[in-house]
TORKOL-4160 file (C-alpha; in steps of 0.2 Angstrom, whole numbers, padded with zeros to 4 digits, m for minus):
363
<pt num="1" X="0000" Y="0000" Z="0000"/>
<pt num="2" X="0006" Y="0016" Z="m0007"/>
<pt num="3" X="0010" Y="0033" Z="0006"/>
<pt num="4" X="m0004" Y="0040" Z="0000"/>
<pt num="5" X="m0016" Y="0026" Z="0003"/>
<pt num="6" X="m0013" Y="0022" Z="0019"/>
<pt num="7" X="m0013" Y="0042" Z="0023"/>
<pt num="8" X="m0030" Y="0042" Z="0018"/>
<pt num="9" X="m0035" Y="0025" Z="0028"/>
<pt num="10" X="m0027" Y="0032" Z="0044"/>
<pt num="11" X="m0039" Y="0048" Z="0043"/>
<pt num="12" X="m0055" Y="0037" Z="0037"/>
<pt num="13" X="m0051" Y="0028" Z="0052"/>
<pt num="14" X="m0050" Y="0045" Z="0064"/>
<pt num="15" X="m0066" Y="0050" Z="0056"/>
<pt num="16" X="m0074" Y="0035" Z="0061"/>
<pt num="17" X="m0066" Y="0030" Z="0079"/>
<pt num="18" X="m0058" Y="0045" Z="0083"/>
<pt num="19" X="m0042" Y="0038" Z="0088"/>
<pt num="20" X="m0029" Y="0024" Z="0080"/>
<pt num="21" X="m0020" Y="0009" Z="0088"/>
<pt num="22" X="m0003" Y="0005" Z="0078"/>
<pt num="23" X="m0004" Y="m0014" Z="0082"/>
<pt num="24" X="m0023" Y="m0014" Z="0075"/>
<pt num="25" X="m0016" Y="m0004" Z="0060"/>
<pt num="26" X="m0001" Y="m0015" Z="0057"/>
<pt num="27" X="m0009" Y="m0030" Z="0057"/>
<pt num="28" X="m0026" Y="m0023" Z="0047"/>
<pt num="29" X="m0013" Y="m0014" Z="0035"/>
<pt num="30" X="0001" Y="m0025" Z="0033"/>
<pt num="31" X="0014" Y="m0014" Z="0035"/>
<pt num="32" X="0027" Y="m0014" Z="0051"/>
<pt num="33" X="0025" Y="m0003" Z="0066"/>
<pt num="34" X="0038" Y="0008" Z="0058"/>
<pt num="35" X="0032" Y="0012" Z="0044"/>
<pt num="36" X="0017" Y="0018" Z="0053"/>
<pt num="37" X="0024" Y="0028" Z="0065"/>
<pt num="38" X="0031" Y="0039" Z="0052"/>
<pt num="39" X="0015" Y="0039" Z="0044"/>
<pt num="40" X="0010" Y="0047" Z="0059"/>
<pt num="41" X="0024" Y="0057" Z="0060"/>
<pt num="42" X="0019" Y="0064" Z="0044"/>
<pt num="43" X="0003" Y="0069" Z="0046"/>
<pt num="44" X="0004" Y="0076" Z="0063"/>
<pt num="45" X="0016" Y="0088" Z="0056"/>
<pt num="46" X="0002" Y="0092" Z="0043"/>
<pt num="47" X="m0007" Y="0096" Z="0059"/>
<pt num="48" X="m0020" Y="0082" Z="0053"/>
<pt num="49" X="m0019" Y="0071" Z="0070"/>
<pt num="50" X="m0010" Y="0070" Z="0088"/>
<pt num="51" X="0002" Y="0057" Z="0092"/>
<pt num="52" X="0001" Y="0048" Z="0110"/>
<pt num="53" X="0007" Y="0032" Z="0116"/>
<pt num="54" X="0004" Y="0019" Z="0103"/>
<pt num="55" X="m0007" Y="0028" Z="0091"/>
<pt num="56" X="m0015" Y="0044" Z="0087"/>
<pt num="57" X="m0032" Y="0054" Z="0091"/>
<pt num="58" X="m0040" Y="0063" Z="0081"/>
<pt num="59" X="m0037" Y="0083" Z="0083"/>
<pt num="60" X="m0055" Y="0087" Z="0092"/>
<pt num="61" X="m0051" Y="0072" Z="0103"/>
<pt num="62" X="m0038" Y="0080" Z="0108"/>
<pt num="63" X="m0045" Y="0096" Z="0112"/>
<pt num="64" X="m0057" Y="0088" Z="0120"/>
<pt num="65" X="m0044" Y="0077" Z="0134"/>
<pt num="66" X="m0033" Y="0095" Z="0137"/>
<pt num="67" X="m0050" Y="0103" Z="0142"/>
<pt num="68" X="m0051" Y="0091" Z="0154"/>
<pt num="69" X="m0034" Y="0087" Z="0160"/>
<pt num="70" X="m0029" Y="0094" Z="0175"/>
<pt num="71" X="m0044" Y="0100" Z="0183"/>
<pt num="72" X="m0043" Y="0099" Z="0201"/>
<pt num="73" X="m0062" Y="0091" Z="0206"/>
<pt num="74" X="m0066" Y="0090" Z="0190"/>
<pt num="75" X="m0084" Y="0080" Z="0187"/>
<pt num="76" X="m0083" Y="0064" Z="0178"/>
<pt num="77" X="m0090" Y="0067" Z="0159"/>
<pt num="78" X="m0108" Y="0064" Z="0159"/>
<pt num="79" X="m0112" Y="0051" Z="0145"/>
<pt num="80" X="m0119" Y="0056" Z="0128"/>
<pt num="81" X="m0130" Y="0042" Z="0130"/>
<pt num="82" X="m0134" Y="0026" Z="0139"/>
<pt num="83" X="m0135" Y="0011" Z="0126"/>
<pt num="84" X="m0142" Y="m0006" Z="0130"/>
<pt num="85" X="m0135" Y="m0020" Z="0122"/>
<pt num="86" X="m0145" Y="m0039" Z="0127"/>
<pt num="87" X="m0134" Y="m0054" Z="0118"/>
<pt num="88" X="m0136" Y="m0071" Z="0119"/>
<pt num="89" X="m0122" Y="m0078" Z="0127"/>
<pt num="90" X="m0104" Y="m0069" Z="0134"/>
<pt num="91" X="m0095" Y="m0087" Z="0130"/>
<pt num="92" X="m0096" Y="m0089" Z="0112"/>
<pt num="93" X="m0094" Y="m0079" Z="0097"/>
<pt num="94" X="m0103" Y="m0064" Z="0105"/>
<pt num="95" X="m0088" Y="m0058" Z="0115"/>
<pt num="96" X="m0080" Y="m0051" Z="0101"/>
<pt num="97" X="m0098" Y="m0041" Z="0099"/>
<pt num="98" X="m0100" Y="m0035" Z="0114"/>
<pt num="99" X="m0079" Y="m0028" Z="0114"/>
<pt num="100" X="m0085" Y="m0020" Z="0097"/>
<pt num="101" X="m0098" Y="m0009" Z="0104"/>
<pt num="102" X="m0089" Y="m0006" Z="0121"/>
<pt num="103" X="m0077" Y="m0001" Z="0111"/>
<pt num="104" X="m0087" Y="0013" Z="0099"/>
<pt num="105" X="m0097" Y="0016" Z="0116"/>
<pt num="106" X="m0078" Y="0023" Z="0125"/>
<pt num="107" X="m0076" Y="0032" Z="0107"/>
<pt num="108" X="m0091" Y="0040" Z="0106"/>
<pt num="109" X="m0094" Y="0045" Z="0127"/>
<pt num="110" X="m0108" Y="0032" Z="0128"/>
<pt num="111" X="m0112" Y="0022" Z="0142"/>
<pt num="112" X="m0115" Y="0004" Z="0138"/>
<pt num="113" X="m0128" Y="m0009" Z="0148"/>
<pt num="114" X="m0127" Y="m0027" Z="0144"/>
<pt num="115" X="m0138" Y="m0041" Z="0147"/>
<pt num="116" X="m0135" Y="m0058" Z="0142"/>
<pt num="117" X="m0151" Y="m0072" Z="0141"/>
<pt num="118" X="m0141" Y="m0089" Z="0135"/>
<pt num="119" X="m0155" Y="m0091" Z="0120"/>
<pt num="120" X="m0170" Y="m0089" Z="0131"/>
<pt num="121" X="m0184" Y="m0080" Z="0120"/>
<pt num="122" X="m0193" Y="m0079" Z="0138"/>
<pt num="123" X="m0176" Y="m0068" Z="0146"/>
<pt num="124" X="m0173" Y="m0058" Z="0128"/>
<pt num="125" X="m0191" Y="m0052" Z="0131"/>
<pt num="126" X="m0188" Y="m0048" Z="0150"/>
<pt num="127" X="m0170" Y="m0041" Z="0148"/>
<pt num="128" X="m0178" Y="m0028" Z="0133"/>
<pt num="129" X="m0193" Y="m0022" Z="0144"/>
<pt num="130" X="m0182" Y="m0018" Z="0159"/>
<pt num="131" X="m0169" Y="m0009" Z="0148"/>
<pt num="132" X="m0182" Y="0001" Z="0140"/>
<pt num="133" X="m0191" Y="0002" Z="0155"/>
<pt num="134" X="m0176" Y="0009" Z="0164"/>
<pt num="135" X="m0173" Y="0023" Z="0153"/>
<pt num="136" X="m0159" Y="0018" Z="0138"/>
<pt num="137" X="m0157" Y="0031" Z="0124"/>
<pt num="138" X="m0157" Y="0015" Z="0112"/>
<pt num="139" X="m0156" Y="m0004" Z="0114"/>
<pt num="140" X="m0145" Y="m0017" Z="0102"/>
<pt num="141" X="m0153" Y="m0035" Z="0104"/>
<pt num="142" X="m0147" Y="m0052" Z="0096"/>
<pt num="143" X="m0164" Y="m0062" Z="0100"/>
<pt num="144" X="m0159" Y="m0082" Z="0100"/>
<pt num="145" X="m0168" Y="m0082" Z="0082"/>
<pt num="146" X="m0178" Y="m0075" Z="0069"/>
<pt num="147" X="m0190" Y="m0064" Z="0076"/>
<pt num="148" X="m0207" Y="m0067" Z="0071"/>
<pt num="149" X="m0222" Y="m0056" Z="0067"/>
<pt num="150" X="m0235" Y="m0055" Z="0081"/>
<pt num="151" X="m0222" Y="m0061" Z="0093"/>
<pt num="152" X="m0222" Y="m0052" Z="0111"/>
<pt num="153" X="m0205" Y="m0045" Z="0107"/>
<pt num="154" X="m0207" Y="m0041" Z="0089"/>
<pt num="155" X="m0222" Y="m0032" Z="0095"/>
<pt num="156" X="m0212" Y="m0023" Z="0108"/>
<pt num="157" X="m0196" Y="m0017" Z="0099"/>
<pt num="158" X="m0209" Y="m0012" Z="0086"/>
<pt num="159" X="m0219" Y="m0001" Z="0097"/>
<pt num="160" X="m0202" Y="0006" Z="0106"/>
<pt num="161" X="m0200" Y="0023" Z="0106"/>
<pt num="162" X="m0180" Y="0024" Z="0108"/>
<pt num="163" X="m0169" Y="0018" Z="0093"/>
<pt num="164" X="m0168" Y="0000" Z="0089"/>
<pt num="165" X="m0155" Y="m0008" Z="0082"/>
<pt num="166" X="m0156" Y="m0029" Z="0077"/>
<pt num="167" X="m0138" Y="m0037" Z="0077"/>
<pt num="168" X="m0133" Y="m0052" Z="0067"/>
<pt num="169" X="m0149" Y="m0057" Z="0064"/>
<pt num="170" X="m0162" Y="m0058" Z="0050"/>
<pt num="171" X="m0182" Y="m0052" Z="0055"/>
<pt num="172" X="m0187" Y="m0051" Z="0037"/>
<pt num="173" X="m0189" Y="m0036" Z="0027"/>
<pt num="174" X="m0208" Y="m0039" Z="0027"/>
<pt num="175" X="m0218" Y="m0031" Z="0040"/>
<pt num="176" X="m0203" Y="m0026" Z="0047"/>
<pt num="177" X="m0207" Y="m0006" Z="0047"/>
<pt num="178" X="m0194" Y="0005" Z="0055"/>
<pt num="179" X="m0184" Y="m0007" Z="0063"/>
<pt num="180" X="m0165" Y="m0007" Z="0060"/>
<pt num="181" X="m0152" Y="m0020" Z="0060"/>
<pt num="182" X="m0132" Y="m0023" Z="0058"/>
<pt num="183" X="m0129" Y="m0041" Z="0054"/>
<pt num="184" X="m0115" Y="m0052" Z="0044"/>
<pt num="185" X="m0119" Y="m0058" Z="0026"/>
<pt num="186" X="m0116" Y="m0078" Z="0030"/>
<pt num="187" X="m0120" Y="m0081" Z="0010"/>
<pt num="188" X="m0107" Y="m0070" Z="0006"/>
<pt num="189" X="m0095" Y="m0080" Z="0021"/>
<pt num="190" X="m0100" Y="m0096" Z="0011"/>
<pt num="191" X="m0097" Y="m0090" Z="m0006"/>
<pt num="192" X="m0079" Y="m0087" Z="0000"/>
<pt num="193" X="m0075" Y="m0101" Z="0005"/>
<pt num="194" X="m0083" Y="m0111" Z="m0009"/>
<pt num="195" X="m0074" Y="m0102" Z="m0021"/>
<pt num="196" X="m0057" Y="m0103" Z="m0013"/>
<pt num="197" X="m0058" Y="m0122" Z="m0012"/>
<pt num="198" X="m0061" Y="m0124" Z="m0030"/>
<pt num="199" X="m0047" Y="m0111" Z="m0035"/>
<pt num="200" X="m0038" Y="m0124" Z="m0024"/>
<pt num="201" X="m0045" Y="m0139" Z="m0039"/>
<pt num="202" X="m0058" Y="m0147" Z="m0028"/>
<pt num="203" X="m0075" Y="m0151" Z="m0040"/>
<pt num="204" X="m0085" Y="m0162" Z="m0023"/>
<pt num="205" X="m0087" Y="m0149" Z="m0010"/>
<pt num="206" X="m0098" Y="m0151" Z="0004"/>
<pt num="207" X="m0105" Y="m0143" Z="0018"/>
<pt num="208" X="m0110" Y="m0150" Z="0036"/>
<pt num="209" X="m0117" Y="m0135" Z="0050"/>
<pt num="210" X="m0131" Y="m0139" Z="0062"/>
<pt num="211" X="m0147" Y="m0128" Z="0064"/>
<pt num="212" X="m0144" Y="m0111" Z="0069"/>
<pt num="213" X="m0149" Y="m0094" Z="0064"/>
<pt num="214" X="m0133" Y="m0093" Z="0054"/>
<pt num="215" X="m0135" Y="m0109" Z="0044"/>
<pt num="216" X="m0151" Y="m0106" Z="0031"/>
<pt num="217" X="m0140" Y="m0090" Z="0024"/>
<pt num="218" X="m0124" Y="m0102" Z="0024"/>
<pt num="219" X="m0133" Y="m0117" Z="0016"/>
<pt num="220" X="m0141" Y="m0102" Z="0002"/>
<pt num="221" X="m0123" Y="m0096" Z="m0003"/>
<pt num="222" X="m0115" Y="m0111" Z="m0003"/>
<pt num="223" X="m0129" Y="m0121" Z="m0016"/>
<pt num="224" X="m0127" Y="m0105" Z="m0026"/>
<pt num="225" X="m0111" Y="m0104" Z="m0027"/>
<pt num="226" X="m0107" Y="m0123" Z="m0029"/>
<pt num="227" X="m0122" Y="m0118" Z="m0045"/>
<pt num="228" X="m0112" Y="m0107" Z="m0052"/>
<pt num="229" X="m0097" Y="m0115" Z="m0052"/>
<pt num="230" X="m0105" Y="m0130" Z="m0062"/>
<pt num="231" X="m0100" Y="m0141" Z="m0044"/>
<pt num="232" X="m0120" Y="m0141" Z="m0039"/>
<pt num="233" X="m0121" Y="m0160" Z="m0044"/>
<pt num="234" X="m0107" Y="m0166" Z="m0034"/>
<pt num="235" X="m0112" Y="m0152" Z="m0019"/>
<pt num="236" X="m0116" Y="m0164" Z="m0002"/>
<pt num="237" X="m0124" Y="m0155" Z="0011"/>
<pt num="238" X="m0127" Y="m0162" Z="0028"/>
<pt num="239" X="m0136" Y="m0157" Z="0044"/>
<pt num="240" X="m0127" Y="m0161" Z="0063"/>
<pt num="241" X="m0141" Y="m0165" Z="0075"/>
<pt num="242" X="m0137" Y="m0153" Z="0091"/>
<pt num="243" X="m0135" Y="m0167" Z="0106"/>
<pt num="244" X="m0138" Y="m0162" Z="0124"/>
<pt num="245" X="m0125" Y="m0160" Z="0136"/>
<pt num="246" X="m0114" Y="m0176" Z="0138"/>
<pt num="247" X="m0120" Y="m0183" Z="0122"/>
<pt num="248" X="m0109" Y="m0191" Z="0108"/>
<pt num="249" X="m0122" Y="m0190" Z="0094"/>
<pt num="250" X="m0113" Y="m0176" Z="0086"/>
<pt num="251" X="m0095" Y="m0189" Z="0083"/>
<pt num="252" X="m0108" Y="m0202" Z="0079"/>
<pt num="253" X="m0115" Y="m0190" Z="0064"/>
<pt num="254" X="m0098" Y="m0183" Z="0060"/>
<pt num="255" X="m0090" Y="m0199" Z="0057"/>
<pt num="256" X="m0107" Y="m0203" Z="0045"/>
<pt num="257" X="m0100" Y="m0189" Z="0039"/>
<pt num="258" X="m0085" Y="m0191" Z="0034"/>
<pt num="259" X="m0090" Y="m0209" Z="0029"/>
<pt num="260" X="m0100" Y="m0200" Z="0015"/>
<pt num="261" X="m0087" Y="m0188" Z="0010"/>
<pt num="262" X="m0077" Y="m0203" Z="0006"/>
<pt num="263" X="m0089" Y="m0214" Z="m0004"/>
<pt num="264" X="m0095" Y="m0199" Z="m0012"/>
<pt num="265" X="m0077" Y="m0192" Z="m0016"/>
<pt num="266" X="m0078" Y="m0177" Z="m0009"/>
<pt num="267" X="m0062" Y="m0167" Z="m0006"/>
<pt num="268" X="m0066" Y="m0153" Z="0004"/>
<pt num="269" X="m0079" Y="m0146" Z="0016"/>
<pt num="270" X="m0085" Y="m0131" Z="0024"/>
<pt num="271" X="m0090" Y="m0135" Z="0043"/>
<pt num="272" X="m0100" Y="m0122" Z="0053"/>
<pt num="273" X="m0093" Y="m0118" Z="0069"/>
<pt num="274" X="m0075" Y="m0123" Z="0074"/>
<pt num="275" X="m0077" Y="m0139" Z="0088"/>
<pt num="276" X="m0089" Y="m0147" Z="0074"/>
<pt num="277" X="m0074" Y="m0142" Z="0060"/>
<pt num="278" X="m0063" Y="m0148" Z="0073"/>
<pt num="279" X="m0072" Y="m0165" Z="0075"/>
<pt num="280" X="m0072" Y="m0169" Z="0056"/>
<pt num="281" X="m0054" Y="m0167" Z="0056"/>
<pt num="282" X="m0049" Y="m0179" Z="0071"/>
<pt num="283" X="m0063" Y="m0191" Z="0060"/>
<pt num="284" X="m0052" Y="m0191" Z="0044"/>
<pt num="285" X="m0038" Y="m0193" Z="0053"/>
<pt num="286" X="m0044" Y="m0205" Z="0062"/>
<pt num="287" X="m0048" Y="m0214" Z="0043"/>
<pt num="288" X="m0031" Y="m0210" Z="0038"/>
<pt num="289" X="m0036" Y="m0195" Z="0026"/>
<pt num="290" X="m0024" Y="m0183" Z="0027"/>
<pt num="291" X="m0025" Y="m0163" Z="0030"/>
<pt num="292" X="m0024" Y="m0154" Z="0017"/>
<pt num="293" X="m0015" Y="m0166" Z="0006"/>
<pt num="294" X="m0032" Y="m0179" Z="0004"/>
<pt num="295" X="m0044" Y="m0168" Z="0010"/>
<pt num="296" X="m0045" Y="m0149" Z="0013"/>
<pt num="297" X="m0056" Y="m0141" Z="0026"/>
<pt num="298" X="m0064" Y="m0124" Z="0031"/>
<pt num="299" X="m0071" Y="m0118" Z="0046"/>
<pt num="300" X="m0083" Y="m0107" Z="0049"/>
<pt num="301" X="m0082" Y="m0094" Z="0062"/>
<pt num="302" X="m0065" Y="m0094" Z="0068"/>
<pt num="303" X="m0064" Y="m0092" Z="0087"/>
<pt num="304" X="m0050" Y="m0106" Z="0089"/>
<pt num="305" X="m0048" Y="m0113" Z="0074"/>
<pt num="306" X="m0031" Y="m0109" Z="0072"/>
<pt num="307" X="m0027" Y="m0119" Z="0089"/>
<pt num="308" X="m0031" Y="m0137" Z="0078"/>
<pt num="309" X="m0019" Y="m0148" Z="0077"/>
<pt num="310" X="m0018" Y="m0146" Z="0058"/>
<pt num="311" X="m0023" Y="m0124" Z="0060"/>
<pt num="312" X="m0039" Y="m0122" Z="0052"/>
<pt num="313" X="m0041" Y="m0111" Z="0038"/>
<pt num="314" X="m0059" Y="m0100" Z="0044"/>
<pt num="315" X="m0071" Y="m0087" Z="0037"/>
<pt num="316" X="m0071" Y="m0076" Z="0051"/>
<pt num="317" X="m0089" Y="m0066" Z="0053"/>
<pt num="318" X="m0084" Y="m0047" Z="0058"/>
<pt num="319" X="m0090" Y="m0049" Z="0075"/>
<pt num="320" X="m0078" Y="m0034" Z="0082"/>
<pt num="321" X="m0084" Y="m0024" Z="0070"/>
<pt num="322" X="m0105" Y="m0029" Z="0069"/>
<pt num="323" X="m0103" Y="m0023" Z="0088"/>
<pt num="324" X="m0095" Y="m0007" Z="0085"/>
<pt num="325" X="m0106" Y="m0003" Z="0070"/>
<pt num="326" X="m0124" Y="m0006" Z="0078"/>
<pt num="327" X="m0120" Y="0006" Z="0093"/>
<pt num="328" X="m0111" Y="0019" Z="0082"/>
<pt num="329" X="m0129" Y="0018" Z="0072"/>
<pt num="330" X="m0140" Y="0018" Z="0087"/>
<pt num="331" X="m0128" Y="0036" Z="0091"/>
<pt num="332" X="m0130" Y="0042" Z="0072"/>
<pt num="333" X="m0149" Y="0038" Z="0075"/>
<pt num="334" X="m0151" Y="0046" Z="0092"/>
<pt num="335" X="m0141" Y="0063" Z="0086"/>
<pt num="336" X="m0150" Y="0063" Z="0071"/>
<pt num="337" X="m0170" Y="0062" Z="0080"/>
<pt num="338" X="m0184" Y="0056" Z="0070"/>
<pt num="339" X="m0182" Y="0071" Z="0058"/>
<pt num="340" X="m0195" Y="0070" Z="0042"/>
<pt num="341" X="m0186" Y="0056" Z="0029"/>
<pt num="342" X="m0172" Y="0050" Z="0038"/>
<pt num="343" X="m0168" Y="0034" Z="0030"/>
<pt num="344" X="m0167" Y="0017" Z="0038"/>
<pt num="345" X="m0153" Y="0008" Z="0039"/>
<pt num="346" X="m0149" Y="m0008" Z="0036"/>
<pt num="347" X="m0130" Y="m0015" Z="0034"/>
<pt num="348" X="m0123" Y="m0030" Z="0030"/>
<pt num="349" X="m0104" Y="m0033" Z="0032"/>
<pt num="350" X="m0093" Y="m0044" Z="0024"/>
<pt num="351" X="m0084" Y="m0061" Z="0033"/>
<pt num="352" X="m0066" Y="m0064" Z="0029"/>
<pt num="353" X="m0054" Y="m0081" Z="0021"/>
<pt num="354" X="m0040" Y="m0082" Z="0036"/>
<pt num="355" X="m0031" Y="m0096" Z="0024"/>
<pt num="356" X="m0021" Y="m0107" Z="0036"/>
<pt num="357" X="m0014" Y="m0125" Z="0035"/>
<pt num="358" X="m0031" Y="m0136" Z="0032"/>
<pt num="359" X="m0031" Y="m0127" Z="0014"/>
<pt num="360" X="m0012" Y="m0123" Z="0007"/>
<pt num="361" X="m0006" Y="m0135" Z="m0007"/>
<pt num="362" X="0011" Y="m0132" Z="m0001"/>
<pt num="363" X="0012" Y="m0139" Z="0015"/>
């Protein structure tokens, strides 16, 4: 990336977050911490930002901290707003949400309220009546599924009169009035991946996930891809039961798996969530198929595939980032009031290929 480039990115990037990290950069950018501490050198000497310890904020940030450095009994700053974010679970996947929007909350002076429900459409209700109830500015919410019309909580994020904000999930476009949402496009996630595995020469592809609000948008991009690709025919698609605690039904079904990848020649495989993609590999190993040499294989979501014994290539969801874009919205939307044709908004953003070992022909 040319001067100019990453110039411009770093200052996108201000605009947005009001203040730059140069490990996030580096790694984001691919350029060594050197090179971008002279970037900032550079452009703080165009008056553009302000260097501090690691990074750089933004010039207004930075008026903003020496007007309040040094105050003797100086108040804490009140919060812009108060934002209440209810996720189903603080274990899995979501962590990475809810750093995103604690994350824009600090950028933005916002106080942030979390309530986790572990998949309980009787808690999501609860949690969002006593958020809104207690006096939010605007509530995120990631209900345990689809949200259905007629529902209690459909009915009541309908009827809300703060800004709401739907995370990473899909509550259909009908009947869904002014509600707004932030969520990953898993049919581009699969599309990826499909593709990079038959850049790679596989023609029988297949795709194993069990049923969660992320699979019907997985298993859509991956048939329409495979159709494109003229691999449809050979495309195997299978669905994992989800077993009870304790329970080895999901081995049981893997191994089936795999079993079926090998009479059906399959080559490669997208698995949806990272123990399952780890699984199918301790299954072909197990058969004596080698990773990636006989068989290549993709997980999907990426929380510790690269810890496999053969690292997992991933499609990673932009978690981080769905969290820090649904409350930087719920801001927008709050500074913004319900003035005459404000636009709704509704943004899908785009998972990554982390290409690791399960997938390189050079290994």
């Amino acid at each position: 990336m040319v001067a100019a480039a990453r110039h411009d990115a770093i200052l996108r990037e201000l605009e947005l977050r009001g203040s730059v990290k140069i490990a996030a950069l580096s790694e984001r950018m691919r350029v060594s911490a050197m090179t971008l501490r002279r970037d900032l050198a550079t452009l703080e000497g165009r008056g553009l930002l302000v260097r501090v310890h690691g990074g750089a904020v933004s010039v207004g940030v930075a008026r903003q901290q020496e007007r309040g450095a040094d105050r003797p009994g100086r108040r804490p700053q009140r919060p812009v707003a108060t934002i209440g974010m209810i996720a189903p679970s603080a274990s899995y996947y979501y962590p990475q949400v809810i750093r995103g929007a604690s994350e824009a909350a600090r950028d933005l002076s916002c106080r942030l309220v979390l309530g986790t429900t572990n998949y309980s459409e009787r808690e999501e209700l609860r949690q969002a009546e006593r958020l809104i109830a207690g006096g939010v500015d605007a509530l995120m919410i990631t209900p345990h599924g689809s949200v259905a019309e007629g529902t209690p909580l459909r009915t009541l994020l309908a009827e809300a009169t703060i800004p709401v904000v739907i995370v990473e999930r899909d509550i259909g476009e009908r009947g869904a009035g002014r509600l707004e949402w932030v969520r990953s496009d898993h049919a581009y996630g699969a599309e990826i991946a499909v593709r990079h595995l038959a850049d790679l020469g596989h023609r029988r592809i297949a795709l194993a996930a069990r049923e969660t609000p992320t699979t019907a948008p997985l298993a859509d991009g991956f048939e329409r891809t495979a159709a494109q690709l003229g691999l449809g025919r050979h495309a195997l698609r299978r669905m994992l039961p989800t077993p009870g605690v304790g329970e080895d039904v999901t081995i049981e079904e893997i191994g089936r798996f795999v079993d079926a990848c090998v009479e059906r020649g399959v080559t490669a495989a997208l698995v949806l969530g990272d123990v399952d993609a780890m699984a199918t590999a301790d299954q072909l190993a197990e058969r004596g198929i080698r990773i990636p040499e006989d068989f290549a294989l993709v997980a999907y979501d990426d929380e510790f595939s690269e810890l496999a014994s053969v690292p997992l290539t991933a499609v990673a969801p932009p978690k981080h980032d769905l969290g820090y874009a649904a409350l930087r919205l719920c801001v927008d939307h709050l500074r913004q009031g319900e003035r005459s044709g404000r636009a709704v908004t509704r943004m899908m953003l785009l998972p990554t290929l982390v290409e690791r070992e399960s997938t390189r022909a050079d290994r």
